[in-house]
C-alpha positions as CSV (number, residue, x, y, z in Angstrom):
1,X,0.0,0.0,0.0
2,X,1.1,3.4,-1.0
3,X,0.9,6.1,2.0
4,X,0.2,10.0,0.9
5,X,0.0,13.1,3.0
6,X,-3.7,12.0,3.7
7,X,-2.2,9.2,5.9
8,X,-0.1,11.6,8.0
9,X,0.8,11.0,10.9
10,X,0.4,7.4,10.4
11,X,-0.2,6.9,14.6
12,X,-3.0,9.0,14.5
13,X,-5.0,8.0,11.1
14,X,-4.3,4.5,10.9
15,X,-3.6,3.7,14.8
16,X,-4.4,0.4,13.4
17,X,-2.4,-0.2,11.0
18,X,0.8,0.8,12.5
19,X,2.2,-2.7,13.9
20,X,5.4,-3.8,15.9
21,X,7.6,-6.8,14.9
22,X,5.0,-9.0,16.6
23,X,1.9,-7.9,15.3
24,X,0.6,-6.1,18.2
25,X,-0.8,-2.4,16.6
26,X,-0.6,0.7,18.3
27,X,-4.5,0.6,18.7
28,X,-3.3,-1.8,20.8
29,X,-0.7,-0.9,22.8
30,X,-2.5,0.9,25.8
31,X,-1.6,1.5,29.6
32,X,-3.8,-1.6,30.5
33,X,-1.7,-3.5,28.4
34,X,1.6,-2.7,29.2
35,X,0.4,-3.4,32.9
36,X,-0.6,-6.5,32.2
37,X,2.9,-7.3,31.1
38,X,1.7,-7.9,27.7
39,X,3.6,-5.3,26.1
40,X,7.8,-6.4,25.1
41,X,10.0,-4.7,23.5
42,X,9.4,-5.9,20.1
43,X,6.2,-4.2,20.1
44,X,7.5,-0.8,20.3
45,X,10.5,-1.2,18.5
46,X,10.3,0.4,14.7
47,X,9.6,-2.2,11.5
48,X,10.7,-2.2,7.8
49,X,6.8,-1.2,7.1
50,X,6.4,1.5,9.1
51,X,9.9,3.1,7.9
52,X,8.6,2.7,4.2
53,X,5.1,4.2,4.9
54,X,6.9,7.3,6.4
55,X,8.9,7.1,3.3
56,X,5.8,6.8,1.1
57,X,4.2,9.9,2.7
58,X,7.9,11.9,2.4
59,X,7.9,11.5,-1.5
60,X,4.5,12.4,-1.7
61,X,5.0,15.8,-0.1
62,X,7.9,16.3,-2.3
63,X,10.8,15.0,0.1
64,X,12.9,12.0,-1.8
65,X,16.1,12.3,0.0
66,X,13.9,12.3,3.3
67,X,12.1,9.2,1.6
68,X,15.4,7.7,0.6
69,X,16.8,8.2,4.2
70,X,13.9,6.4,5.6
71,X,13.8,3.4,3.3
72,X,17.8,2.8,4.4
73,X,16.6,2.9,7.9
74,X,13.8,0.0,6.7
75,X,17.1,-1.7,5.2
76,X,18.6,-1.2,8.5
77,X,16.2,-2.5,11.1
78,X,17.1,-6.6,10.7
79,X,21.0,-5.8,11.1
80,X,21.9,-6.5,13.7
81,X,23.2,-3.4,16.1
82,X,27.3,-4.1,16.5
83,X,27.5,-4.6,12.8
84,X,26.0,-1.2,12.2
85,X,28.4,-0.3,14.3
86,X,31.3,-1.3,13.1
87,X,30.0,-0.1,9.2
88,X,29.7,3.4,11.2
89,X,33.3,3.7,12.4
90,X,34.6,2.3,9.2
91,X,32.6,5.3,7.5
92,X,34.0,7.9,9.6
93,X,37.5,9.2,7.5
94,X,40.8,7.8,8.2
95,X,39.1,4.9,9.8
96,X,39.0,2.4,7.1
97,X,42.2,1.4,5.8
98,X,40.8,0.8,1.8
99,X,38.7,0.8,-0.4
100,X,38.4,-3.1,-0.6
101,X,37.5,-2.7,3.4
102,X,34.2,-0.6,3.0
103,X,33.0,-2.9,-0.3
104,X,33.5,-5.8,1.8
105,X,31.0,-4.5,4.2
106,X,28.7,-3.4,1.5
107,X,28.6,-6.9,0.1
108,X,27.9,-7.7,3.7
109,X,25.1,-5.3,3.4
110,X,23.7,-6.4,0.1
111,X,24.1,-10.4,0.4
112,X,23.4,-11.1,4.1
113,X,21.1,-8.6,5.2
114,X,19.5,-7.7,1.6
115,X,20.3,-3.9,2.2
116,X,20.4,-2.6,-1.0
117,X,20.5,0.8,-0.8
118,X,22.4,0.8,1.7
119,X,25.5,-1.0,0.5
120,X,25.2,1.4,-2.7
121,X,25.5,4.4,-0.3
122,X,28.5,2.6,1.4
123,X,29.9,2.2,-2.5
124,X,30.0,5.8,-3.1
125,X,31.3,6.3,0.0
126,X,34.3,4.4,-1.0
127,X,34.6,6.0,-3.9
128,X,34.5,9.6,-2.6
129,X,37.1,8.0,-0.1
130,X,39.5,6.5,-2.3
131,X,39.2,10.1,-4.7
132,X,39.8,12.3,-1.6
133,X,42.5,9.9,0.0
134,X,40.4,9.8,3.4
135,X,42.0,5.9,3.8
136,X,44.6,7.2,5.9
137,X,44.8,7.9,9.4
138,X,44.6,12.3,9.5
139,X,45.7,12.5,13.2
């Protein structure tokens, strides 16, 4: 489903359809409940569908690079935490040693998390690097 400007914000015009990684909607998701211990984690925690509806309703209103931002978060939310990590450091300048070293973790990306866009983003990041010579420790 395609979300528009209509749709937004999602929480409040589709309480509904707004779920967490176990099903649980936001309709849902009251004080009772969380009382009742029947609230975890996973249901508050962001999903891949709910990142690309925010990105449906950012292109809509005229904002790709907004939408493009949130459909690398949707990308993002299955891999796991100390691997984004580690990606982030190696992003930072001077802290990857090559170019082979950022496209290794782009095919890391692309092949065992299926995060397309966001090993292309790491791509021209090692690009720009390896044009600005940014491999090498500055300090």
């Amino acid at each position: 489903m395609t979300h528009t400007r209509a749709d937004y914000p999602l929480a409040e015009t589709q309480p509904g359809a707004v779920t967490g990684k176990r099903g649980k909607s936001l309709a849902d998701i009251t004080l009772d409940s969380v009382l009742a211990g029947d609230v975890t984690m996973e249901d508050l925690r962001i999903t891949p569908q709910a990142l690309q509806a925010q990105a449906d309703v950012a292109r809509d209103v005229g904002r790709p690079t907004l939408a493009l931002n949130f459909e690398r978060g949707a990308e993002l939310v299955e891999v796991p935490q100390d691997f984004i990590m580690q990606v982030y450091e190696l992003l930072r300048p001077g802290r990857a040693k090559s170019k082979e070293e950022l496209l290794e973790a782009a095919a890391t990306m692309r092949h065992t998390y299926q995060a397309e866009r966001i090993a292309r983003f790491i791509e021209e990041a090692a690009e720009t690097y390896a044009a600005r010579g940014l491999f090498t420790f500055r300090f």
